[in-house]
C-alpha positions, -999 to +999 in steps of 0.1 A: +000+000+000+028+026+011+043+017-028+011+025-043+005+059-025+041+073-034+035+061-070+001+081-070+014+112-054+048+113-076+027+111-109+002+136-097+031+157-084+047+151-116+015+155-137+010+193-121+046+205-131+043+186-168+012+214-170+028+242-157+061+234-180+035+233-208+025+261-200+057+278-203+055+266-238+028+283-241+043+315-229+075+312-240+074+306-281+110+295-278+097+268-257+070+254-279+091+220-288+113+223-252+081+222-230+068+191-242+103+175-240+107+188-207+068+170-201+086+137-214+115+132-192+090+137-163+074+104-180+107+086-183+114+094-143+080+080-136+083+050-156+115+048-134+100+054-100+064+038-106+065+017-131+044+012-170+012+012-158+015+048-138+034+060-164+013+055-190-017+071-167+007+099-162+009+104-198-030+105-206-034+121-177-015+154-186-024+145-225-062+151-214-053+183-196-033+198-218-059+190-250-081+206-234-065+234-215-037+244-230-045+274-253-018+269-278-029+234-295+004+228-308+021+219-280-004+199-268+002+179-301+034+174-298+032+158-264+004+138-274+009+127-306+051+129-305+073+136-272+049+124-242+047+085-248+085+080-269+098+073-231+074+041-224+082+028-261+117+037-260+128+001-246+115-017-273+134+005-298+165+002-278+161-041-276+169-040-315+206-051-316+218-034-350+230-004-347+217+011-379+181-010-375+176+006-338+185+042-356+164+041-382+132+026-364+136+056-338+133+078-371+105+061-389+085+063-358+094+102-352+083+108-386+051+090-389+041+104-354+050+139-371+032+135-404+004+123-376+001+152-350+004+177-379-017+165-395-044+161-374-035+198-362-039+208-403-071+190-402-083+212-370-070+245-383-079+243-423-106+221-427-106+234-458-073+224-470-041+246-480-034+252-513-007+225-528+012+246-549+046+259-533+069+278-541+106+264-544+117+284-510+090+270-496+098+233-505+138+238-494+125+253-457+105+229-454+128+200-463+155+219-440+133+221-410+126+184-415+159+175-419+164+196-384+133+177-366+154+144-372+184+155-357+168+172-323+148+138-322+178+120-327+198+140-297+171+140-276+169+103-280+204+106-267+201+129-241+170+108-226+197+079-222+223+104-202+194+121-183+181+087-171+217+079-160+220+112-143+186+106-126+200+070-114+234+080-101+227+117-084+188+127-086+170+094-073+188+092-040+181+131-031+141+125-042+142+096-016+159+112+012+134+144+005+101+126+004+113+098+036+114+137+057 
């Protein structure tokens, strides 16, 4: 019982600061892709700490709230539909052996999850549709900020791995000593 009550009150601890860090991306345009990120590792910590099950109701949890609340749609997508659940799927990407396999699985699902949440978030904003016809700027900034999406997904593939180590070695003792006072 005393397992299940800290698992409950980390992820609802961790739930309210994944909606005020959203937030922040709200506030702060810079942070529209950071926020949700941020949202993520909090995910990855509680997968940690709680286990699959809590995570994942971590995840819908602040998925729900931040559909509905958040006034900036965007980032809600991109936790949603991108950043908030790659932590509880990560595993299985990382139990491919090759190398090169394990990379470009990671990459096929970033972009299908992209092509997804934008284009559900298309669908919301321009029912209508957008015209086809671009322009050849148009085409090279949008291959470029592809290209761009694939290498911050990429590091912060990376970075989750570090973070999780750093969480493990320095962070997970201090959160233990502070919640056993």
């Amino acid at each position: 019982m005393k397992k299940q009550s800290f698992s409950i009150a980390l992820c609802g601890v961790f739930g309210a600061l994944s909606i005020v860090v959203m937030l922040l991306g709200v506030i702060i345009p810079i942070a529209m892709y950071i926020a949700p990120a941020l949202a993520a590792l909090l995910v990855m910590i509680a997968m940690e700490e709680c286990g699959s099950k809590m995570a994942w109701t971590l995840y819908g949890a602040v998925s729900l709230i931040s559909l509905l609340f958040l006034p900036d749609k965007e980032v809600a997508f991109v936790y949603v539909f991108l950043l908030g659940y790659y932590p509880l799927i990560k595993p299985r990407f990382d139990a491919i052996r090759r190398g090169w396999v394990r990379v470009l699985a990671k990459l096929g699902f970033f972009n299908l999850a992209l092509a997804v949440a934008y284009g559900m978030l298309m669908l919301l904003l321009f029912p209508g549709g957008l015209s086809m016809q671009r322009q050849p700027i148009e085409i090279l900034t949008t291959a470029a900020v592809w290209l761009m999406g694939n290498l911050a997904f990429y590091l912060f593939d990376k970075a989750m791995v570090s973070f999780l180590r750093l969480y493990q070695l320095v962070w997970k003792r201090r959160l233990h000593r502070m919640l056993r006072h």
